[in-house]
N, C-alpha and C positions, 0 to 999 in steps of 0.2 A: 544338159540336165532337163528335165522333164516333171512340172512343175505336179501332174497328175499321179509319179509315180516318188517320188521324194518326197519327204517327211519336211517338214518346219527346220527341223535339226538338222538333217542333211544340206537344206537349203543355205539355212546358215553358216554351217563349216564348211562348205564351197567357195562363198562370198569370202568369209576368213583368209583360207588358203590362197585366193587372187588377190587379196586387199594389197595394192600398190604400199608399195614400205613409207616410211616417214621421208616425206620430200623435204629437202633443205629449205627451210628457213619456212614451215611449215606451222599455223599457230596449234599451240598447243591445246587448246579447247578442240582444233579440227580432230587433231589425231586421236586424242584423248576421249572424247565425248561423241562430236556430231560423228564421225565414219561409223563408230560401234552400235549409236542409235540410227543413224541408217541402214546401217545393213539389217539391221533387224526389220526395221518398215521395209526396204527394200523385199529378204525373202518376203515378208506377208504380202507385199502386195503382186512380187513373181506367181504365189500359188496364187491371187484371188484375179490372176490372168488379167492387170493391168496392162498396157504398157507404159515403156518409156515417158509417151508424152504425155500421156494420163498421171503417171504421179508428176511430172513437171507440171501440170495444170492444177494438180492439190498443191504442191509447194506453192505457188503464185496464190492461191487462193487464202492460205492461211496467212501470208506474207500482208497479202491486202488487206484480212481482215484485221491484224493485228495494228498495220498503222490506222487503220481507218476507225479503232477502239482508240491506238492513241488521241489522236484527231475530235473524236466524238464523248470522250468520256474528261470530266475532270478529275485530275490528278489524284490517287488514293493509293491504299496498297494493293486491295483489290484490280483496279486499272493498269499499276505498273505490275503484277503479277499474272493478270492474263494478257497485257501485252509480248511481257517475256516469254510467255509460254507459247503464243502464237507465232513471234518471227520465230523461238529456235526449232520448233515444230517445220515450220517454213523452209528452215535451212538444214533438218535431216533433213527433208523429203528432197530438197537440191543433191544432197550426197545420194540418194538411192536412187533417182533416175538412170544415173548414167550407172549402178551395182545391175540393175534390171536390166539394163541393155545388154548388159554383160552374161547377165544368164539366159538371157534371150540369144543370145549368140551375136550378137551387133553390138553398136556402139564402139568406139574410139576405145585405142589401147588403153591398160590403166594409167601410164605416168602423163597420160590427157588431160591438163585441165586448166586450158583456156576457157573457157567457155563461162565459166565466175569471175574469170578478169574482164571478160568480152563485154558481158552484159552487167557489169555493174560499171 
């Protein structure tokens, strides 16, 4: 695929059509939520010609900053709401790394995914 000649939409029903099926014993927030909101970061950041390890460095980023608001802010609703928003921000951008590699033509097959047990 070819990020200059495909549409957003295009982009996305490709990611769709390869998204690895529901792996056993897989949680349900992943299937359900993070892969759908990654793919979507994943196409936008495919066309804005990231790579791979370019969104794995924004997932790290938002990861960091979300504990480091936990850390730094006292407890509100405010604080625990842009905390939540910053890890799960965090962890699509984890699922679209490796969607991006994929429409990059690289990275690890999809039923791949060591790599979350690895480094956590």
């Amino acid at each position: 695929m070819n990020a200059s000649t495909s549409s957003y939409r295009e982009t996305v029903r490709s990611l769709a059509a390869a998204q690895k099926g529901k792996a056993s014993g897989a949680p349900l927030y992943s299937v359900m939520v993070n892969r759908p909101v990654g793919r979507l970061l994943a196409a936008a950041c495919y066309r804005a010609g990231l790579t791979p390890n370019q969104v794995t460095g924004i997932s790290a980023l938002c990861s960091a900053i979300g504990v480091a608001v936990l850390l730094a802010m006292d407890p509100s609703w405010v604080s625990g709401i842009l905390v939540w928003f910053l890890l799960a921000l965090g962890y699509a951008f984890d699922s679209a790394d490796g969607q991006v590699a994929r429409l990059r033509g690289g990275g690890s097959p999809p039923a791949n995914g060591w790599t979350m047990w690895w480094i956590a």
